[in-house]
N, C-alpha and C positions, 0 to 999 in steps of 0.2 A: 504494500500500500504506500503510496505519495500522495503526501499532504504539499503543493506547493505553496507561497508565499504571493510569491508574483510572477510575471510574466518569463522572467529568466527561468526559474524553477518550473515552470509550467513547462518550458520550452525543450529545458533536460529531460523532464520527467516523459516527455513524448516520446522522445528522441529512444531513450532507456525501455520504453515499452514496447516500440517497437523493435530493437535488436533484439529481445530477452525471446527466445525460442524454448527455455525448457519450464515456463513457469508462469502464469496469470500473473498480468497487472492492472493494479485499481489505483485508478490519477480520482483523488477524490480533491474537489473546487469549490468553489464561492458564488455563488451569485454575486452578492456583494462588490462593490467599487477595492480595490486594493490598491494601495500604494509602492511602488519599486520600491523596496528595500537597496538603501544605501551600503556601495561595499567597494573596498578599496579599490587602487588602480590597477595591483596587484591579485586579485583573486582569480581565483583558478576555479571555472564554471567545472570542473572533473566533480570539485567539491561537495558540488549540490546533491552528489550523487552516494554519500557518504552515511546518506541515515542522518545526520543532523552535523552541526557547526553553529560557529561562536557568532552571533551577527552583529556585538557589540562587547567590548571588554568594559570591564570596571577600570575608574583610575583610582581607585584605593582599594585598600578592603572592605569587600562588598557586603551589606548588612541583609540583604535578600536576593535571595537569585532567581530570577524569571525564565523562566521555561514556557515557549511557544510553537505554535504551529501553525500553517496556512495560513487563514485570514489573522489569526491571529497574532501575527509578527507584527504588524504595524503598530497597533497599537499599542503592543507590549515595547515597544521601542521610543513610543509618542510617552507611555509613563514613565517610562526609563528617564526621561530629561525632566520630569517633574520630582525625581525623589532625591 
């Protein structure tokens, strides 16, 4: 199962389903508007393909850790600069 984010991940998660010959794939989506998740200049689209990754680091030690998926990256990103 792929939960993507936005349209990058949407884009891998196709891409991944169609090569995959020995196994069912489920690209589960949003209706919903999503926002492109911001990611360095440096990322490696391979990554999206990993089961999950960091899509914001702490600059301290972190007092809670957010854990997201799909539509739910953005916003969990949007509260990230509020805490």
């Amino acid at each position: 199962m792929i939960r993507p984010a936005d349209s990058m991940e949407t884009n891998a998660a196709w891409a991944d389903a169609v090569a995959r010959r020995d196994a069912p794939t489920l690209i589960v989506v949003s209706r919903q508007k999503t926002t492109e998740i911001p990611r360095p200049a440096v990322f490696d689209a391979g990554d999206l393909l990993r089961g999950g990754y960091v899509a914001a680091e702490a600059s301290r030690a972190p007092d809670v850790l957010m854990i997201a998926t799909g539509s739910e990256v953005g916003p969990a990103l949007e509260a990230r600069k509020l805490l």
